[in-house]
N, C-alpha and C positions, 0 to 999 in steps of 0.2 A: 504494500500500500504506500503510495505516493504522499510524501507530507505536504505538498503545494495543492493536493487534493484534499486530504484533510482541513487542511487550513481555508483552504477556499468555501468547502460544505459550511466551515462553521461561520463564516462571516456574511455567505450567502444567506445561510438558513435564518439567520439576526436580521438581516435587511430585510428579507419576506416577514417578516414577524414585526419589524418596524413599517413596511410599507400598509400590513393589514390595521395598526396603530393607527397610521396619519391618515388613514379612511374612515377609522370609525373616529377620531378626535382631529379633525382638520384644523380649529385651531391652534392645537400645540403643535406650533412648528420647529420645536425638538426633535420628534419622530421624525420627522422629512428634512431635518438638517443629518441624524442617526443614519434613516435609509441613504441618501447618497453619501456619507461614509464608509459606511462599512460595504454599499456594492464599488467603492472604491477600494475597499481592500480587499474583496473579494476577488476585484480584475487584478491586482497586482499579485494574489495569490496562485490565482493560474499562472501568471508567467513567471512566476518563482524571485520575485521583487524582495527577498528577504534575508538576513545574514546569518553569521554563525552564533548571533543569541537565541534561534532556534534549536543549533542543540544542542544550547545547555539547557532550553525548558524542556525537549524531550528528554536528557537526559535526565532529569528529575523524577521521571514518570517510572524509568527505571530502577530507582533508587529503592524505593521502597511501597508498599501496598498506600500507606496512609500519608507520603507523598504525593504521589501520582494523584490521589482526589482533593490533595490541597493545590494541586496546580488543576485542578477541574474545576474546582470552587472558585479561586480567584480570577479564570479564565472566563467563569459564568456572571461573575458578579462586575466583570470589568463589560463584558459585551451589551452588559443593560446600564453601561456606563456612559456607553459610546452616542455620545449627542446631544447629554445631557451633562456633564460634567467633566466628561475626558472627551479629547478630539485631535487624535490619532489622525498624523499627516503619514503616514508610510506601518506597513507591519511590525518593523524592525520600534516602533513607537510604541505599537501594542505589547509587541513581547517583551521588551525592555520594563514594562510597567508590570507584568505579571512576574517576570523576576524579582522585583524591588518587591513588592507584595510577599512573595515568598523567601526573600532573604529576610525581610520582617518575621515572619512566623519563626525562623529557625535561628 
């Protein structure tokens, strides 16, 4: 499994779920500031737009069982972050923030 595919479902899957947002609440334009970021990091994720603080958070995932879902969590809690109070110009912005989250926990 391709991590530029990974990474792309997850930021894709965020935008559809922020575009269904900015329909049923048109005017918080949060969600439609959210949706065209993250389907911006969703095109930069198919073309592999990202460096090697990728894998250190995969590696983390390896680490250990109750790692790996601290980096799911922070991962979950930053994508409902995205356009509301974080605003991620490149992937390498997202990952970089979910590290600092998790160097915090340890």
């Amino acid at each position: 499994m391709s991590t530029h595919i990974d990474l792309h479902a997850m930021f894709d899957l965020q935008a559809s779920l922020r575009s269904l947002e900015a329909a049923e609440y048109p005017e918080d334009e949060r969600n439609i500031v959210a949706d065209g970021l993250l389907n911006n990091l969703a095109a930069a994720a198919q073309r592999g737009e990202f460096t090697s603080e990728l894998v250190e958070l995969y590696t983390l995932f390896a680490v250990a069982a109750d790692t790996a879902q601290q980096v799911v969590k922070e991962e979950s809690q930053l994508l409902r972050e995205v356009g509301f109070h974080f605003f991620p110009n490149c992937i390498d912005d997202f990952l970089e923030e979910v590290l600092k989250r998790m160097r915090r926990q340890s």
